[in-house]
N, C-alpha and C positions, 0 to 999 in steps of 0.2 A: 247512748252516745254513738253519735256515728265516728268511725274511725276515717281522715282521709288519707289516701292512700297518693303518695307522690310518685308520680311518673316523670322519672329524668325523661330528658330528651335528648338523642343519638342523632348522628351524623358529624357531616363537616360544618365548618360555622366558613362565614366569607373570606375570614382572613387565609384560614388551612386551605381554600380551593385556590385562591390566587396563590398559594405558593407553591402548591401542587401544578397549576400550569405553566406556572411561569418555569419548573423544573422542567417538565416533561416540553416547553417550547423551546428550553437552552438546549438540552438532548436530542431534538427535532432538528435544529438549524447545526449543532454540532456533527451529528449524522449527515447531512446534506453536505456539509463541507469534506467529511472524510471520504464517502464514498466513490468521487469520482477521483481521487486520488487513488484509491485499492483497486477500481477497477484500470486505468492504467498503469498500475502496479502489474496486474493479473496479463493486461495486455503486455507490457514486455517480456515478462516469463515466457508465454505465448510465442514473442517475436524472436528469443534466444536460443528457444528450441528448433521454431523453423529455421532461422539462418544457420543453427551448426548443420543441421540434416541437407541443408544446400549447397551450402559452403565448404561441405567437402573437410581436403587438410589446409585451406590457403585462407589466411588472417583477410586479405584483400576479398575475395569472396565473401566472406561471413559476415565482413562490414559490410559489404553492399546489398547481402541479401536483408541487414538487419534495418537498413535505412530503407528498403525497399516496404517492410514489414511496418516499421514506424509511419509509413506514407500513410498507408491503409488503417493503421489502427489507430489513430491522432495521438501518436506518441512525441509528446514535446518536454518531457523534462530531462531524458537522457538523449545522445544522438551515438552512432557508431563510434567514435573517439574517444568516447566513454565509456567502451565496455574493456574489462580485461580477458587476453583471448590470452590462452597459453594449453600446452598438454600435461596428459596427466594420463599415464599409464598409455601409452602412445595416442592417444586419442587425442583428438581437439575438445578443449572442455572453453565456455565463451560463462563471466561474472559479471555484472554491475551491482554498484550501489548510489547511491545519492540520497539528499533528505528533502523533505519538503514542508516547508513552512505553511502553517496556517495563520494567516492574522485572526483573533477570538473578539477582544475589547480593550481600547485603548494599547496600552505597554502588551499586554500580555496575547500569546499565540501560543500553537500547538507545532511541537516538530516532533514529524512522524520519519523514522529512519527506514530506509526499503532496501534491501540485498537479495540480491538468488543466483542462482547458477546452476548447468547444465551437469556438472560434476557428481557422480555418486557419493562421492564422499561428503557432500555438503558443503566441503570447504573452497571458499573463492578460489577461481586461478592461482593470484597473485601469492596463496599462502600453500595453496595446496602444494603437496610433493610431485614437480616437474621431472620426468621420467626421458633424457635424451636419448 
């Protein structure tokens, strides 16, 4: 008697690959939407360090230097009116925050929150301990 010997068969079948790209393409186009948001993220941080190091101790200054910074680096979702400038341990310390909406599919979207500041203490202007 011969014995037969059954050999399963491995892999993905059609339906597990289409769902594997269709994952790995919503994570693709997901990626593609967040990233030029992080990078002018990264560009403000950029533009709040250069304008306090310009700007001296004068709020007027540091907005101009910031919207000067904004020109150059296509920063459009904050502008200087929107940062909070105040001191903190005599220093000029400059915060913003804002959010920005992603639309995803249909009703539904991503909001992604963005804050930083020039402050060692991490905490915004607005909260941190102002030192007259």
């Amino acid at each position: 008697m011969q014995s037969v010997l059954q050999h399963r068969q491995r892999g993905i079948s059609l339906v597990g690959l289409i769902v594997v790209l269709a994952a790995l393409g919503f994570i693709g186009v997901l990626g593609l939407k967040i990233v030029p948001t992080y990078t002018e993220y990264r560009a403000i941080q950029n533009a709040i360090v250069t304008a306090k190091s310009i700007g001296g101790n004068s709020v007027v200054e540091i907005q101009k230097a910031f919207d000067a910074s904004a020109t150059t680096g296509y920063i459009s979702s904050i502008n200087s009116r929107d940062l909070v400038i105040g001191k903190e341990n005599g220093e000029m310390e400059v915060s913003f925050a804002y959010e920005k909406k992603i639309p995803l599919v249909g009703p539904a979207s991503l909001l992604l929150e963005y804050q930083g500041t020039t402050a060692k203490s991490g905490l915004p202007a607005a909260t941190a301990k102002i030192d007259e």
